[in-house]
Backbone atoms as SQL, in Angstrom:
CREATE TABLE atoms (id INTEGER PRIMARY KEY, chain TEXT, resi INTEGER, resn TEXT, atom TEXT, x REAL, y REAL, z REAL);
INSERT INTO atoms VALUES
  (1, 'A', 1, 'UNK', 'N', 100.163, 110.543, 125.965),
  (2, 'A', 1, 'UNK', 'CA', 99.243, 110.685, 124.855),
  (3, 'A', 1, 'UNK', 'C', 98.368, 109.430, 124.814),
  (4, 'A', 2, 'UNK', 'N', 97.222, 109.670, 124.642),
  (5, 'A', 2, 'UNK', 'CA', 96.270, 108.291, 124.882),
  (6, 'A', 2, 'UNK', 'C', 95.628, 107.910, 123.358),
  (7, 'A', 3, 'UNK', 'N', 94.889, 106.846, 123.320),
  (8, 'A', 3, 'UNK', 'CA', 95.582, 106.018, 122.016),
  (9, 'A', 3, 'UNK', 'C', 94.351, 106.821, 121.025),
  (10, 'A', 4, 'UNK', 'N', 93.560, 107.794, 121.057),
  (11, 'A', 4, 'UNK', 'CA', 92.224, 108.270, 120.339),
  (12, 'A', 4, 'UNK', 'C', 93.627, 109.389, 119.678),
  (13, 'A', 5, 'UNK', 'N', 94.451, 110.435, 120.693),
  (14, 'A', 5, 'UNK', 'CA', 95.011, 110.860, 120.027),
  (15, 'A', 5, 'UNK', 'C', 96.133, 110.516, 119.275),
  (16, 'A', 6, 'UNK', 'N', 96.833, 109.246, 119.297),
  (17, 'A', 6, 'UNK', 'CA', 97.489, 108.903, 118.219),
  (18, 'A', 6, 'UNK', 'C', 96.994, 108.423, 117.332),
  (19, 'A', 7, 'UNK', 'N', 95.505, 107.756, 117.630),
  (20, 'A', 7, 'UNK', 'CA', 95.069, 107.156, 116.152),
  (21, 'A', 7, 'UNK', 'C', 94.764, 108.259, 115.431),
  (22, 'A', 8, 'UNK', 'N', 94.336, 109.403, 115.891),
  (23, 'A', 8, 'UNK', 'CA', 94.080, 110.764, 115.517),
  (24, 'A', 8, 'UNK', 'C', 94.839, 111.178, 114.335),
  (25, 'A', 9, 'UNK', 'N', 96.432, 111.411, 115.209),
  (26, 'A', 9, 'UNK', 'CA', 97.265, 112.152, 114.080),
  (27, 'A', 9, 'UNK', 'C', 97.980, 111.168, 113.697),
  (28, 'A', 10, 'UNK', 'N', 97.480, 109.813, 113.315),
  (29, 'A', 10, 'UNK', 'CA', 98.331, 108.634, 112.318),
  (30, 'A', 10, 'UNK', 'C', 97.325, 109.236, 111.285),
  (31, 'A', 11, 'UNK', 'N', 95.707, 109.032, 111.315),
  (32, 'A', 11, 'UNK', 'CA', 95.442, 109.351, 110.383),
  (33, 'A', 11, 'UNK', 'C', 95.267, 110.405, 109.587),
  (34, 'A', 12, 'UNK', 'N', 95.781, 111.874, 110.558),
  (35, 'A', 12, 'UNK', 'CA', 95.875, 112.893, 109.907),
  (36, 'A', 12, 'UNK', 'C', 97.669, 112.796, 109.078),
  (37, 'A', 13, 'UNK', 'N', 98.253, 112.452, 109.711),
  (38, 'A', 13, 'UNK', 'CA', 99.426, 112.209, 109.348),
  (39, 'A', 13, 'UNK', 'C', 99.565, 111.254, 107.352),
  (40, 'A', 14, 'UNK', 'N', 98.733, 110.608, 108.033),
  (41, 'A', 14, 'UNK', 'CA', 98.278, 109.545, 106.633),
  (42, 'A', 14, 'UNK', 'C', 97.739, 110.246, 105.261),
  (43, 'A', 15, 'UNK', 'N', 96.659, 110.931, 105.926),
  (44, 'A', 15, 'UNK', 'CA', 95.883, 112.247, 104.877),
  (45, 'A', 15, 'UNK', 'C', 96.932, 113.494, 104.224),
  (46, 'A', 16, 'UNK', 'N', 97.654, 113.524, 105.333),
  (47, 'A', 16, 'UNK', 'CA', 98.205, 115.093, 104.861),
  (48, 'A', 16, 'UNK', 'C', 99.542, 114.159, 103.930),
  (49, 'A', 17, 'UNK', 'N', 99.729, 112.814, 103.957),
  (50, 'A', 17, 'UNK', 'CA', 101.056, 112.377, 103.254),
  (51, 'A', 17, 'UNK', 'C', 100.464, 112.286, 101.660),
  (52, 'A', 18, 'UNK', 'N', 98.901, 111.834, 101.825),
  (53, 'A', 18, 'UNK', 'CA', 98.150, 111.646, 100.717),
  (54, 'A', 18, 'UNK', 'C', 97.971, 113.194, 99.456),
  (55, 'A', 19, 'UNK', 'N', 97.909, 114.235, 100.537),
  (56, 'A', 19, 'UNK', 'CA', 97.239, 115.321, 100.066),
  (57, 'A', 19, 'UNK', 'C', 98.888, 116.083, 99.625),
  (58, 'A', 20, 'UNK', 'N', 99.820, 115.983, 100.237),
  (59, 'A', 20, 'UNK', 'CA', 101.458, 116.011, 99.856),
  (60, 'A', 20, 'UNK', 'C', 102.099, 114.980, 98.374),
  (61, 'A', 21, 'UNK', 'N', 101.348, 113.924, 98.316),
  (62, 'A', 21, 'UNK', 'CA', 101.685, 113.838, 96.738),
  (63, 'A', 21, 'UNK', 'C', 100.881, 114.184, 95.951),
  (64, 'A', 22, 'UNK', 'N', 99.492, 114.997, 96.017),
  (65, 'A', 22, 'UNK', 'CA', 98.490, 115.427, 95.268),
  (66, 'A', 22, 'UNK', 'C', 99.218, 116.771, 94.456),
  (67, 'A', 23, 'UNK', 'N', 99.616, 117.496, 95.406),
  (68, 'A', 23, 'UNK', 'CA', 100.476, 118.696, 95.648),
  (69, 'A', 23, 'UNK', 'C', 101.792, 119.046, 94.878),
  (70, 'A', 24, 'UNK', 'N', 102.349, 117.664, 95.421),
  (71, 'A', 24, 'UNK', 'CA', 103.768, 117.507, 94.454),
  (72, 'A', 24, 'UNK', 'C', 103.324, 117.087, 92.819),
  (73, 'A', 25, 'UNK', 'N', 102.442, 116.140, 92.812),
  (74, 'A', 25, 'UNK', 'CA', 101.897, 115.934, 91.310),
  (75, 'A', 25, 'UNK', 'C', 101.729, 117.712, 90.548),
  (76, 'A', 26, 'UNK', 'N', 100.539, 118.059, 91.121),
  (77, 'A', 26, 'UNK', 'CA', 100.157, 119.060, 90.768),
  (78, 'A', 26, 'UNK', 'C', 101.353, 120.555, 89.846),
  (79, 'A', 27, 'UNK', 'N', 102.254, 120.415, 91.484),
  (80, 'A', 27, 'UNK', 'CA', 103.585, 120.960, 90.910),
  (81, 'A', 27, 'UNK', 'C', 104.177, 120.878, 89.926),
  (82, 'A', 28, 'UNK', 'N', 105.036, 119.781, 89.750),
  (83, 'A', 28, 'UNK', 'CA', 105.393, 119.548, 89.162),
  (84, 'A', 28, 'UNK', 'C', 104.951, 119.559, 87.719),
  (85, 'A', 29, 'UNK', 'N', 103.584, 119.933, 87.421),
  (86, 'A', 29, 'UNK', 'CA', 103.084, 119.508, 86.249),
  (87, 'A', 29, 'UNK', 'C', 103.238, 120.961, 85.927),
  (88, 'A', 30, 'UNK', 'N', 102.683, 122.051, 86.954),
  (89, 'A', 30, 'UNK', 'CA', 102.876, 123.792, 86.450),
  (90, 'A', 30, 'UNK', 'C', 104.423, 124.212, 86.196),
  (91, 'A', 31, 'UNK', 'N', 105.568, 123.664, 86.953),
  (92, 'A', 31, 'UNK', 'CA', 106.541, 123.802, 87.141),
  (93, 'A', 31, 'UNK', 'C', 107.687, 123.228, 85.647),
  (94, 'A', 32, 'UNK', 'N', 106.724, 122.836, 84.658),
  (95, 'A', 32, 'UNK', 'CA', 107.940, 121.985, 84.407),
  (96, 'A', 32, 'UNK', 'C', 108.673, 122.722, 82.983),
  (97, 'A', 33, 'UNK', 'N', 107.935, 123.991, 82.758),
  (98, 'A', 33, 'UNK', 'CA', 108.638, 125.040, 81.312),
  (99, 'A', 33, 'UNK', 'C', 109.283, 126.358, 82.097),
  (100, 'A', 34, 'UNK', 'N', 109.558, 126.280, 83.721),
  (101, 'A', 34, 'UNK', 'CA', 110.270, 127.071, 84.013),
  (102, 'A', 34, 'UNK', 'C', 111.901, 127.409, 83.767),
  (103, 'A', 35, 'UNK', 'N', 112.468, 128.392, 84.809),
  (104, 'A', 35, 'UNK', 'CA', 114.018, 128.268, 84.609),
  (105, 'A', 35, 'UNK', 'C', 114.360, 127.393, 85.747),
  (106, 'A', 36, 'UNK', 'N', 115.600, 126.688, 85.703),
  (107, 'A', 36, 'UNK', 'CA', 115.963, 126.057, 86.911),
  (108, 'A', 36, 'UNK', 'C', 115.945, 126.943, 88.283),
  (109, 'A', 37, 'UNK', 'N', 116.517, 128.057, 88.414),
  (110, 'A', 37, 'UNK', 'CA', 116.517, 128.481, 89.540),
  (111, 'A', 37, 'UNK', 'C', 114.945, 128.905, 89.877),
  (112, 'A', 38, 'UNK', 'N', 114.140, 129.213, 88.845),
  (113, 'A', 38, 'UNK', 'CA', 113.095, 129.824, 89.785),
  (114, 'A', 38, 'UNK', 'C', 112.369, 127.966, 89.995),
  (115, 'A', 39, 'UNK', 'N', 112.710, 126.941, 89.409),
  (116, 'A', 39, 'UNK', 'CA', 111.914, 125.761, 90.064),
  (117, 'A', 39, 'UNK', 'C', 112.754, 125.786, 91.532),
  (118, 'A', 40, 'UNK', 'N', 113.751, 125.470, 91.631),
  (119, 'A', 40, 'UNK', 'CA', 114.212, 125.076, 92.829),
  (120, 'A', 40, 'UNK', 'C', 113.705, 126.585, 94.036),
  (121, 'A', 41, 'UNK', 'N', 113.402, 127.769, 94.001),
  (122, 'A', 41, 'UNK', 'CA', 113.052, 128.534, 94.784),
  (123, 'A', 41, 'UNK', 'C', 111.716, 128.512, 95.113),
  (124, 'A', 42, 'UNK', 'N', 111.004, 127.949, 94.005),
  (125, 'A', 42, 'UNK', 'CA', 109.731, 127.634, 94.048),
  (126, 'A', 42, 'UNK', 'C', 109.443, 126.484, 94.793),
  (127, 'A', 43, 'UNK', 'N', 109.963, 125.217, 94.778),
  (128, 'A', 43, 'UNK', 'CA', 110.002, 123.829, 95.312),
  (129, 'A', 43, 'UNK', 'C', 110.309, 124.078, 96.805),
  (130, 'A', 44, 'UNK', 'N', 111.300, 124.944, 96.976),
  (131, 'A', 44, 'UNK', 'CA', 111.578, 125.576, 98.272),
  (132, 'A', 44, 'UNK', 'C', 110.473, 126.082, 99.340),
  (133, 'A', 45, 'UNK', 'N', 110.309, 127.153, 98.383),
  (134, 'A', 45, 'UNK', 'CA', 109.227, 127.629, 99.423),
  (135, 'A', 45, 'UNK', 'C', 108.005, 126.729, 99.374),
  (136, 'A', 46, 'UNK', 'N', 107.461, 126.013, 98.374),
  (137, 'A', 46, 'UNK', 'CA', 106.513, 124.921, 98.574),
  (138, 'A', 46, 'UNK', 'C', 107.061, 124.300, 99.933),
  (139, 'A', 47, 'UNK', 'N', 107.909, 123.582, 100.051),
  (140, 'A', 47, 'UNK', 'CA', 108.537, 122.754, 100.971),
  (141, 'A', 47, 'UNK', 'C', 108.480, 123.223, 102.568),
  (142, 'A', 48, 'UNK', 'N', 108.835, 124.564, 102.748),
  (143, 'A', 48, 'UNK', 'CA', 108.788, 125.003, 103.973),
  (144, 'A', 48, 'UNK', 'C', 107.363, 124.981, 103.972),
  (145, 'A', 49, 'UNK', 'N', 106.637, 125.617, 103.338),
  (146, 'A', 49, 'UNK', 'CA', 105.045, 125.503, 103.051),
  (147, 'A', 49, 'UNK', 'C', 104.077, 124.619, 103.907),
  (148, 'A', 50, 'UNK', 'N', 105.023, 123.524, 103.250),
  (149, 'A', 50, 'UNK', 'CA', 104.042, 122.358, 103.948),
  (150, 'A', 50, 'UNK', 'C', 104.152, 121.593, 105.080),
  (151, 'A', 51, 'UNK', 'N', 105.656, 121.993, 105.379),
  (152, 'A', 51, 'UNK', 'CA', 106.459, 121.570, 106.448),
  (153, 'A', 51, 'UNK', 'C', 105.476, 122.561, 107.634),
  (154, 'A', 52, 'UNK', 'N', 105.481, 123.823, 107.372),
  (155, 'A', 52, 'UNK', 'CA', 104.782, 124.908, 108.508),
  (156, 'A', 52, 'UNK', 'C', 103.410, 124.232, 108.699),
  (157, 'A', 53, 'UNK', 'N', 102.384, 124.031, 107.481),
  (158, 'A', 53, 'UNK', 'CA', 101.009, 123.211, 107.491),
  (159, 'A', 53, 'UNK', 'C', 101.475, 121.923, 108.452),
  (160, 'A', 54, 'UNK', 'N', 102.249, 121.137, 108.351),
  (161, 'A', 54, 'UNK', 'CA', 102.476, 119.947, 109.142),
  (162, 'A', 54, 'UNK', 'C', 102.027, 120.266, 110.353),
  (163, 'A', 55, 'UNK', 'N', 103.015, 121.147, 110.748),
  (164, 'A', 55, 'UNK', 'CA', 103.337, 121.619, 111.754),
  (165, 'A', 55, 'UNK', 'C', 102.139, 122.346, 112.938),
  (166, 'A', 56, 'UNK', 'N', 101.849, 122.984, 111.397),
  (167, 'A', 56, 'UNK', 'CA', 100.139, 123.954, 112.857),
  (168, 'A', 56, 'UNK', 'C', 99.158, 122.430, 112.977),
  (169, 'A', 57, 'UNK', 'N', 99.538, 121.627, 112.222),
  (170, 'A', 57, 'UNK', 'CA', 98.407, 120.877, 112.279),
  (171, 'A', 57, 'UNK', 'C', 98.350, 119.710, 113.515),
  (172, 'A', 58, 'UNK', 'N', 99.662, 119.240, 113.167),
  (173, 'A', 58, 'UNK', 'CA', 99.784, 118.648, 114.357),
  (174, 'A', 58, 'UNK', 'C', 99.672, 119.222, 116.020),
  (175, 'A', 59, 'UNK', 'N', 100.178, 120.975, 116.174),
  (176, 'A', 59, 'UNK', 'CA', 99.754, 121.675, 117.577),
  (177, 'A', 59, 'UNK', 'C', 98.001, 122.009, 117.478),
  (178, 'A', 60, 'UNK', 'N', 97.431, 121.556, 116.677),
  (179, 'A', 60, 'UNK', 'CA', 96.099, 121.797, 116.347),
  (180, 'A', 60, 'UNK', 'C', 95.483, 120.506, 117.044),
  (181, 'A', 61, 'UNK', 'N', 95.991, 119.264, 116.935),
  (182, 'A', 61, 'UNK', 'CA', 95.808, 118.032, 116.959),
  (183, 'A', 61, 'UNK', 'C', 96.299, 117.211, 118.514),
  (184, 'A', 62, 'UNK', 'N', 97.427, 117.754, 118.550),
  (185, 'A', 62, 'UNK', 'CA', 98.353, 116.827, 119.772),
  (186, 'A', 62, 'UNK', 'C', 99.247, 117.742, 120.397),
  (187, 'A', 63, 'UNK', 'N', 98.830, 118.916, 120.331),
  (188, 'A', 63, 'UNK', 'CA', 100.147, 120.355, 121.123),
  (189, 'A', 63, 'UNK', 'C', 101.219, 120.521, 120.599),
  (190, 'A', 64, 'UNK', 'N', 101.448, 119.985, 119.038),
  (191, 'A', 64, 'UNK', 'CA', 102.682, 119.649, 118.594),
  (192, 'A', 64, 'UNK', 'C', 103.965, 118.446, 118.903),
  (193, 'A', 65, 'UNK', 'N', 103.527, 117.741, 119.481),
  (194, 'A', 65, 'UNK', 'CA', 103.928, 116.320, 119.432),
  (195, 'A', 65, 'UNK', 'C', 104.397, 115.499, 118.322),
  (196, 'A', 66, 'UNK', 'N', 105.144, 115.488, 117.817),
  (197, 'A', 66, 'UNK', 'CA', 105.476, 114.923, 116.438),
  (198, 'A', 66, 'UNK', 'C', 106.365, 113.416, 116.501),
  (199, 'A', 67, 'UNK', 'N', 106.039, 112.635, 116.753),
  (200, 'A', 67, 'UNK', 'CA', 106.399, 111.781, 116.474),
  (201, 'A', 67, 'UNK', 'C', 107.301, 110.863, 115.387),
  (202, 'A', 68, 'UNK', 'N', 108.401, 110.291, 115.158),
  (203, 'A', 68, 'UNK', 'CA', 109.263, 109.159, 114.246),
  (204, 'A', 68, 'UNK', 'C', 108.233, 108.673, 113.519),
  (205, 'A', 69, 'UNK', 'N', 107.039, 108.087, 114.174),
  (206, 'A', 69, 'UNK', 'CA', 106.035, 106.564, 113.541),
  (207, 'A', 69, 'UNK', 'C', 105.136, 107.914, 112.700),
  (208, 'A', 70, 'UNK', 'N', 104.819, 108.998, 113.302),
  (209, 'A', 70, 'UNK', 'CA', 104.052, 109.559, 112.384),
  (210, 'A', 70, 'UNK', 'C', 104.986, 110.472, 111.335),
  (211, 'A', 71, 'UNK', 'N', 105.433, 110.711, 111.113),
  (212, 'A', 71, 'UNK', 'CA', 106.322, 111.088, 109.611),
  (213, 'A', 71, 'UNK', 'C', 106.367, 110.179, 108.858),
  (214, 'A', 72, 'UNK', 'N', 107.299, 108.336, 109.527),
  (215, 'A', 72, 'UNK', 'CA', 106.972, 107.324, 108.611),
  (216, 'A', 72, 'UNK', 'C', 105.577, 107.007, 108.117),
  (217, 'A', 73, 'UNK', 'N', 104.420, 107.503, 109.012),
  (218, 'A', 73, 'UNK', 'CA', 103.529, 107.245, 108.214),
  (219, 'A', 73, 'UNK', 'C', 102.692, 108.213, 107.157),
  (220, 'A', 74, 'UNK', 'N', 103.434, 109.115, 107.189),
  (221, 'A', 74, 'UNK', 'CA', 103.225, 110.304, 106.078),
  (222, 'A', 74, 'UNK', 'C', 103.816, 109.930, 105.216),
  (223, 'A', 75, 'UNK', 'N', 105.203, 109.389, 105.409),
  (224, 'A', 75, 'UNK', 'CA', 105.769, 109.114, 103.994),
  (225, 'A', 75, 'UNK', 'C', 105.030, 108.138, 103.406),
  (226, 'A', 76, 'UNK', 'N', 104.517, 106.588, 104.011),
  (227, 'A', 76, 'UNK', 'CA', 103.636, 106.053, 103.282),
  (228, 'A', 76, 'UNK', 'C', 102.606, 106.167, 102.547),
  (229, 'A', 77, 'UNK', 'N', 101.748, 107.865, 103.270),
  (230, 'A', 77, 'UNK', 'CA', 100.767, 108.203, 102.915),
  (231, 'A', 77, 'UNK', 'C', 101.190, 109.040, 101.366),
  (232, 'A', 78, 'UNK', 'N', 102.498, 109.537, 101.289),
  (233, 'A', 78, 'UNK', 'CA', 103.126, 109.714, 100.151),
  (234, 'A', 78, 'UNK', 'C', 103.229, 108.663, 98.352),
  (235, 'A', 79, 'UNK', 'N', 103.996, 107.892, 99.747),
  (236, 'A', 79, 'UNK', 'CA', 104.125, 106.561, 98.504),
  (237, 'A', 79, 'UNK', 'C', 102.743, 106.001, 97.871),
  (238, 'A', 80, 'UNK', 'N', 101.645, 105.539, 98.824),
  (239, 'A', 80, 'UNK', 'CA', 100.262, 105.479, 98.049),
  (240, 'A', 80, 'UNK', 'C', 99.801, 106.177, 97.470),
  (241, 'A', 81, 'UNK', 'N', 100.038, 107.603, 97.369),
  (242, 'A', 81, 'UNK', 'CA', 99.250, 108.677, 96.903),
  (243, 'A', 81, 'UNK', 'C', 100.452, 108.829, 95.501),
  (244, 'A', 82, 'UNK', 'N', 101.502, 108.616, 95.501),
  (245, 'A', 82, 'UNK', 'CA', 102.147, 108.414, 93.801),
  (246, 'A', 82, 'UNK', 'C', 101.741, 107.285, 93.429),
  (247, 'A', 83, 'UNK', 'N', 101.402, 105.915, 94.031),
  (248, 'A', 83, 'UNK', 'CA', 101.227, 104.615, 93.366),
  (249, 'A', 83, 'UNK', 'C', 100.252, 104.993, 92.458),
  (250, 'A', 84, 'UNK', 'N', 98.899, 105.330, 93.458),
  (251, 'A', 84, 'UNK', 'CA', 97.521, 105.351, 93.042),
  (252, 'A', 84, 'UNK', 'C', 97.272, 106.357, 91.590),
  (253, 'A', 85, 'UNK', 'N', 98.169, 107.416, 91.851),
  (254, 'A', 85, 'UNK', 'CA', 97.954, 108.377, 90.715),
  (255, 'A', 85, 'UNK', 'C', 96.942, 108.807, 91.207),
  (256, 'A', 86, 'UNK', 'N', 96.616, 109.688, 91.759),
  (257, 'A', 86, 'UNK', 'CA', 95.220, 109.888, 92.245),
  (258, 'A', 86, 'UNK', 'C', 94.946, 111.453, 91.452),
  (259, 'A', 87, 'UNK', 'N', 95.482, 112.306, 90.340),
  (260, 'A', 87, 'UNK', 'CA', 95.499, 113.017, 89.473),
  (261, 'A', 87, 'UNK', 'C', 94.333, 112.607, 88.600),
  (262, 'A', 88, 'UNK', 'N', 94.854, 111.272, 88.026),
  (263, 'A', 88, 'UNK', 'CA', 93.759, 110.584, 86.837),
  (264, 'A', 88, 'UNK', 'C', 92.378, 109.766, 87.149),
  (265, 'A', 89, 'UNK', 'N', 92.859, 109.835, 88.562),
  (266, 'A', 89, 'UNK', 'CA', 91.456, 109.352, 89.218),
  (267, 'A', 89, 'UNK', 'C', 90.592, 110.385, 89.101),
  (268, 'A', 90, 'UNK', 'N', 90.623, 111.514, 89.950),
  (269, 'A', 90, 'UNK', 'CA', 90.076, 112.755, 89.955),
  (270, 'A', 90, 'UNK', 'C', 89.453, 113.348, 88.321),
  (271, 'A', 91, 'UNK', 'N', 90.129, 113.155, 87.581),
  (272, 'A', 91, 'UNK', 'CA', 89.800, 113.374, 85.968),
  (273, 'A', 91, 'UNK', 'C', 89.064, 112.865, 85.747),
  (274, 'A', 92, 'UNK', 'N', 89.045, 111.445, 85.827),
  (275, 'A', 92, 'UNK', 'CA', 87.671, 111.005, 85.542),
  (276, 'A', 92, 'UNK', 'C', 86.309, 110.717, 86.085),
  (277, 'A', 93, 'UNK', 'N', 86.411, 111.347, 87.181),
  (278, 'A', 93, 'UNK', 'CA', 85.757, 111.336, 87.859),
  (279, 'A', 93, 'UNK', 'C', 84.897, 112.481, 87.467),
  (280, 'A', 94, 'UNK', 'N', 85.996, 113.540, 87.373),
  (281, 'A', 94, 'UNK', 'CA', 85.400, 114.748, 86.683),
  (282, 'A', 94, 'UNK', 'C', 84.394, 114.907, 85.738),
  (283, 'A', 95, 'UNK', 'N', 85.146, 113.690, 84.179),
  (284, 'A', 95, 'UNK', 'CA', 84.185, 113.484, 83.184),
  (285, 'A', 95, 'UNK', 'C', 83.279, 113.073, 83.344),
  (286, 'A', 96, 'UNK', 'N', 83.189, 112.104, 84.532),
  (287, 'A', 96, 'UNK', 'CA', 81.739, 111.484, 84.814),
  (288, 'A', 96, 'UNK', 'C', 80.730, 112.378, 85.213),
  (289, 'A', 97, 'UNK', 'N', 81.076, 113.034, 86.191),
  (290, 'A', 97, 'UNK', 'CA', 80.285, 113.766, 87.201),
  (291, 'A', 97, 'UNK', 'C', 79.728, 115.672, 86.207),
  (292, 'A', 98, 'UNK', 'N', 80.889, 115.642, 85.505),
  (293, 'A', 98, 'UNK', 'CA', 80.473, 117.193, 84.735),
  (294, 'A', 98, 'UNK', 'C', 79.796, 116.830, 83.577),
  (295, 'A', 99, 'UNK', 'N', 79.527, 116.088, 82.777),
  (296, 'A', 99, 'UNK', 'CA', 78.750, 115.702, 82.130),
  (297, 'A', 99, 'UNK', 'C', 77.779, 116.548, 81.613),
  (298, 'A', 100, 'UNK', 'N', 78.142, 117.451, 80.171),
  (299, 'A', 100, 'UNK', 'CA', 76.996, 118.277, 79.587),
  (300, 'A', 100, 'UNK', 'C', 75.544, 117.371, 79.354),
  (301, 'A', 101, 'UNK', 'N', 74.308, 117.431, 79.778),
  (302, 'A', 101, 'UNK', 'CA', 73.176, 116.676, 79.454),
  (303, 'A', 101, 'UNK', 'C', 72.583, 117.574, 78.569),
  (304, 'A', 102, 'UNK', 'N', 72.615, 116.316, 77.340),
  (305, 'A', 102, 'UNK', 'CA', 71.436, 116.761, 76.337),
  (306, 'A', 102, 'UNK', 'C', 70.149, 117.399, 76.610);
C-alpha cells in the first residue's frame, strides 16, 4: 500500500470516527424515552450499520484493507468529535446562517 493510500484512509478513517460521534450524539438524544429492549436492538442494529458503512468504505478506498492504526484513528476521530460537541456547534451555526431578515 503506498503512502497517498494510507494517508487516504487515515483521513477517511478520521472523518467517518468524526461523523460516528455525530451519529451516536444524535441517537442517543431520539433514543432516550424508549423501552430498554427496543434501545439496545436499536443501538444494535445502528452498530452493525456502521460497522457495514466502515467496511464498503474502506473496499471503496483500499480493497478492504483495514488496518490496527486506522481504527485507532477512528477512535480518536470519535473522542474529538464528543470533546468538540459538534451538535451545538452546528446549532449555531444554524441560528446564524437561517436568520429570518426583516
Amino acid at each position: 500500500m503506498d503512502y497517498r493510500l494510507q494517508l487516504l484512509s487515515f483521513l477517511l478513517s478520521f472523518i467517518f470516527g468524526i461523523v460516528l460521534a455525530i451519529v451516536n450524539q444524535v441517537f442517543l438524544i431520539y433514543i432516550r424515552n424508549k423501552y430498554q429492549v427496543i434501545r439496545y436492538l436499536l443501538a444494535t442494529f445502528l452498530a452493525f450499520d456502521l460497522a457495514m458503512l466502515y467496511m464498503a468504505l474502506m473496499y471503496k478506498t483500499n480493497e478492504g484493507v483495514v488496518h490496527i492504526y486506522f481504527i485507532l484513528v477512528m477512535f480518536i476521530g470519535v473522542y474529538i468529535g464528543n470533546k468538540v460537541n459538534i451538535l451545538s456547534i452546528l446549532q449555531k451555526f444554524r441560528k446564524v446562517c437561517c436568520r429570518k431578515k426583516k
